[in-house]
Chimera marker file (.cmm) of the C-alpha trace (Angstrom):
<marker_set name="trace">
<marker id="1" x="0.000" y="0.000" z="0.000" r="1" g="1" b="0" radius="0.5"/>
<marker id="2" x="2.568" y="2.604" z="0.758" r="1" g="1" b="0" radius="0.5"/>
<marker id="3" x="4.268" y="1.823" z="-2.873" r="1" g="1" b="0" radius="0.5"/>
<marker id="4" x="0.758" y="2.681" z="-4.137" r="1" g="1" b="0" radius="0.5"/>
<marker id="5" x="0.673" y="5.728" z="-2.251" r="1" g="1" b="0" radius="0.5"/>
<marker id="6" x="3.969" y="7.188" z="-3.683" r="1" g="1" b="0" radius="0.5"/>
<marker id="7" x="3.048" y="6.507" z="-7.062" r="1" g="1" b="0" radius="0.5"/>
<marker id="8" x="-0.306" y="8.806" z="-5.969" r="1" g="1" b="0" radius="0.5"/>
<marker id="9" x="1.940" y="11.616" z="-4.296" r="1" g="1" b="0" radius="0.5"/>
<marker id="10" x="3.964" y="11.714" z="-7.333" r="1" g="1" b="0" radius="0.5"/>
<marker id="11" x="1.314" y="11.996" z="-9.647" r="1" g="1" b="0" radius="0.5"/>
<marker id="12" x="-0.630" y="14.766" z="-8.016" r="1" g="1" b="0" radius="0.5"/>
<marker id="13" x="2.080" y="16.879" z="-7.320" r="1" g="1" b="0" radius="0.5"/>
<marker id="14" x="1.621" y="19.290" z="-9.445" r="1" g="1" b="0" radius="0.5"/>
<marker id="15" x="-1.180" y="20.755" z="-7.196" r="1" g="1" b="0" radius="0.5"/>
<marker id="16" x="-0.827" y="22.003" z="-4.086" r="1" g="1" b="0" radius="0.5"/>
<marker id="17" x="-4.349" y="21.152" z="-2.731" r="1" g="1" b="0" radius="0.5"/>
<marker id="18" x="-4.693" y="17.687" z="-4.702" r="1" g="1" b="0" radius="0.5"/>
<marker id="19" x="-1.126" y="17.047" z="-3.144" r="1" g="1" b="0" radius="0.5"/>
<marker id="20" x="-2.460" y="17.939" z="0.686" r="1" g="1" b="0" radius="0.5"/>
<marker id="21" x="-5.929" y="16.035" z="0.000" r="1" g="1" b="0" radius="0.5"/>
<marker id="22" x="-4.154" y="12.497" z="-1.013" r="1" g="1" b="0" radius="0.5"/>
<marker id="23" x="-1.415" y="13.067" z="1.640" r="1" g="1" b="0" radius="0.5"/>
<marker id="24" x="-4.348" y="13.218" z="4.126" r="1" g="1" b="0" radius="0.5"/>
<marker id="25" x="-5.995" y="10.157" z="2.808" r="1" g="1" b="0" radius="0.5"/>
<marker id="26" x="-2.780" y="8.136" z="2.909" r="1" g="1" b="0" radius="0.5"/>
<marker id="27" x="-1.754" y="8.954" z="6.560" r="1" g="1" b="0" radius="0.5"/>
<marker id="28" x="-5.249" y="8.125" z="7.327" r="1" g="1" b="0" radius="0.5"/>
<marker id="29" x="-5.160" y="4.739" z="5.545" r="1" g="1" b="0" radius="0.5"/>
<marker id="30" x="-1.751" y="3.536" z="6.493" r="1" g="1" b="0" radius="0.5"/>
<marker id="31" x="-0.880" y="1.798" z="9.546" r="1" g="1" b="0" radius="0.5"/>
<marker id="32" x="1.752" y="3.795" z="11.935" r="1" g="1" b="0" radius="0.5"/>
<marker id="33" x="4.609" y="2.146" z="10.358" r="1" g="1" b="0" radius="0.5"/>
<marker id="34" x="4.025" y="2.906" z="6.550" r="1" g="1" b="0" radius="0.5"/>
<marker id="35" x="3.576" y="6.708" z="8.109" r="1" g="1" b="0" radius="0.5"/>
<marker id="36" x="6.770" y="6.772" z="9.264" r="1" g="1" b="0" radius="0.5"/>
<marker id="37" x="8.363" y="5.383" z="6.585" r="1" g="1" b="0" radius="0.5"/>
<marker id="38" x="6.035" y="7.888" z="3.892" r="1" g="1" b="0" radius="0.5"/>
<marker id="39" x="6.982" y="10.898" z="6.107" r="1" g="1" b="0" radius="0.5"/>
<marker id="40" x="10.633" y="10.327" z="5.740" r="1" g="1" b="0" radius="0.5"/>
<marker id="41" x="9.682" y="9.781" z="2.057" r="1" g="1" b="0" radius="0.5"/>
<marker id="42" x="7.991" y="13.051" z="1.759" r="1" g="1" b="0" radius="0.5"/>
<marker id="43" x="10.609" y="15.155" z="3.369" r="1" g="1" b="0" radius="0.5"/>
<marker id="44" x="13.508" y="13.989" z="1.042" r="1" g="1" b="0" radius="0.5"/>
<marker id="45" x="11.300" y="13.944" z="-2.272" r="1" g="1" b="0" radius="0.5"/>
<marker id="46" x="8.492" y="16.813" z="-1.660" r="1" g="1" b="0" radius="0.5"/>
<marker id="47" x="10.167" y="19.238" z="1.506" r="1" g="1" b="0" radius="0.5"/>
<marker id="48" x="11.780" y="22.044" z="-0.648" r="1" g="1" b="0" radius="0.5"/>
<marker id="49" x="8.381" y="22.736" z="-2.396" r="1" g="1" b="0" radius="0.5"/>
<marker id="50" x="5.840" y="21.711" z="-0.119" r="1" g="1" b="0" radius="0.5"/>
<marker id="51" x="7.435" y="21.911" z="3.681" r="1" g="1" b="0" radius="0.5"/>
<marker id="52" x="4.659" y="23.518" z="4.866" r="1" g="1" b="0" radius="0.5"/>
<marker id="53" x="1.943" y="20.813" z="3.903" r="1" g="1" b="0" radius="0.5"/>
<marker id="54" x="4.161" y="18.558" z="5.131" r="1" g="1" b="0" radius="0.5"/>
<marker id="55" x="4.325" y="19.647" z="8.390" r="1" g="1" b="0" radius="0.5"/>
<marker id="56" x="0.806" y="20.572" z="8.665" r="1" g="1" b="0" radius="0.5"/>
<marker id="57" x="-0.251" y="16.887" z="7.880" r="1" g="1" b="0" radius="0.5"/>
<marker id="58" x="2.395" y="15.250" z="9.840" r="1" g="1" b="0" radius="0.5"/>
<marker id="59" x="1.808" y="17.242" z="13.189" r="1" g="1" b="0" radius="0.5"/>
<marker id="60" x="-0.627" y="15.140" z="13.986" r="1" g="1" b="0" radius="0.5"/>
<marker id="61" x="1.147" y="11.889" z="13.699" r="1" g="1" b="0" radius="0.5"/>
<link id1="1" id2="2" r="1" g="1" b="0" radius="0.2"/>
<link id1="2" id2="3" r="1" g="1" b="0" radius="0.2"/>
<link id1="3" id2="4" r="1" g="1" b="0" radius="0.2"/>
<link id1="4" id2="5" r="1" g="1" b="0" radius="0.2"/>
<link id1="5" id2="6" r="1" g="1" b="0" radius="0.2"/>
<link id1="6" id2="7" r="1" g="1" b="0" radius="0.2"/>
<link id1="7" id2="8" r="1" g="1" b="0" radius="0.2"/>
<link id1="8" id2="9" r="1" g="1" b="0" radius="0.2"/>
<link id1="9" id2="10" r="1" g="1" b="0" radius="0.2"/>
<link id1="10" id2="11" r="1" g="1" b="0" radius="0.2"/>
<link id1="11" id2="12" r="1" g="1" b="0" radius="0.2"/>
<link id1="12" id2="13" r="1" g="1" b="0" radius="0.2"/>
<link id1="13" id2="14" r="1" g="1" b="0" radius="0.2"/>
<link id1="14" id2="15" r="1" g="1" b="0" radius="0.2"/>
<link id1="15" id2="16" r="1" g="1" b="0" radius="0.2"/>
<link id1="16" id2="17" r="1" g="1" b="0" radius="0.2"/>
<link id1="17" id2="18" r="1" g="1" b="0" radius="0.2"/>
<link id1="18" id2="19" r="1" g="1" b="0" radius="0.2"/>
<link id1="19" id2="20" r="1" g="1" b="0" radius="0.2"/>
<link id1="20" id2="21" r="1" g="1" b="0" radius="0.2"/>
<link id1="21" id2="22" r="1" g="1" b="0" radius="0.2"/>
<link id1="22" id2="23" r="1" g="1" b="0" radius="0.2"/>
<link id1="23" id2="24" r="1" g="1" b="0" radius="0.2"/>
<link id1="24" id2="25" r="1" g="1" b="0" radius="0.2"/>
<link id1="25" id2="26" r="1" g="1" b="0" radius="0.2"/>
<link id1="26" id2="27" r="1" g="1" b="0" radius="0.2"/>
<link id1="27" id2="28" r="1" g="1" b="0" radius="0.2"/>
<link id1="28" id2="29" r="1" g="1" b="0" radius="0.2"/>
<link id1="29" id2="30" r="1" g="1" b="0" radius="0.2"/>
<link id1="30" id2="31" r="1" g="1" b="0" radius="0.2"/>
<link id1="31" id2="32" r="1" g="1" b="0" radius="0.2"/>
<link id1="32" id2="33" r="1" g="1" b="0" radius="0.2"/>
<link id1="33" id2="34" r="1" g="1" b="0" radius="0.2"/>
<link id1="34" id2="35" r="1" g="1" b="0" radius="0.2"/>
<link id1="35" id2="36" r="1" g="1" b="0" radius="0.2"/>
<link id1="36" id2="37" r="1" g="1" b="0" radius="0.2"/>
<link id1="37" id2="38" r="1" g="1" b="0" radius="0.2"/>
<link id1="38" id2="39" r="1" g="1" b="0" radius="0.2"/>
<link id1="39" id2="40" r="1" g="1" b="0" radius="0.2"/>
<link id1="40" id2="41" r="1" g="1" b="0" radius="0.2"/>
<link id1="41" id2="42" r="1" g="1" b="0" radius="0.2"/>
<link id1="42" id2="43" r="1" g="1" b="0" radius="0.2"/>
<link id1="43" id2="44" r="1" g="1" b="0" radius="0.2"/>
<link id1="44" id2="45" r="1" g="1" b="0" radius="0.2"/>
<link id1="45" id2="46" r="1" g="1" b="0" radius="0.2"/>
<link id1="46" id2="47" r="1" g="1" b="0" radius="0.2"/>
<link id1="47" id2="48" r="1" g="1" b="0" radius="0.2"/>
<link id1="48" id2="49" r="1" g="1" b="0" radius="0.2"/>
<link id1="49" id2="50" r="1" g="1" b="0" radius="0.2"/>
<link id1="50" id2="51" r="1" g="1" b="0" radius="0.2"/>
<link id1="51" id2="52" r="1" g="1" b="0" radius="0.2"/>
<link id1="52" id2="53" r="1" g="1" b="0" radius="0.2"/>
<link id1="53" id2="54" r="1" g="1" b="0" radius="0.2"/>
<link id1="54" id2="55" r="1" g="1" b="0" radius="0.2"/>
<link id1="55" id2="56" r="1" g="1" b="0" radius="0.2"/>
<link id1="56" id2="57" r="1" g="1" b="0" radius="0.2"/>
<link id1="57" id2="58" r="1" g="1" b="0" radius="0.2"/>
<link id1="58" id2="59" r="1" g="1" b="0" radius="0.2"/>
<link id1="59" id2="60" r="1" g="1" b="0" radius="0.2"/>
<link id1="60" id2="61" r="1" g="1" b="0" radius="0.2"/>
</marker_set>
């Protein structure tokens, strides 16, 4: 499932609020582990452009 959600992230990101929408639904859907392991993810590939969604999303976690 987290493979699946990558492939998602990467598709969408061309849109800030399509990005922040499917980020939502994946931290939702994935079990605490897969979170971890797709917020590390996110940083590396996604934190120079969108930091702030990031951290927005990921506070709660």
């Amino acid at each position: 499932m987290l493979e699946y959600v990558k492939t998602i992230l990467k598709k969408v990101s061309f849109d800030r609020k399509l990005f922040e929408k499917e980020l939502k639904k994946a931290i939702a859907s994935l079990i605490a582990r897969e979170v971890q392991k797709l917020k590390a993810w996110c940083y590396r590939k996604f934190g120079q452009v969108y930091g702030s969604i990031l951290n927005r999303c990921f506070a709660t976690v």
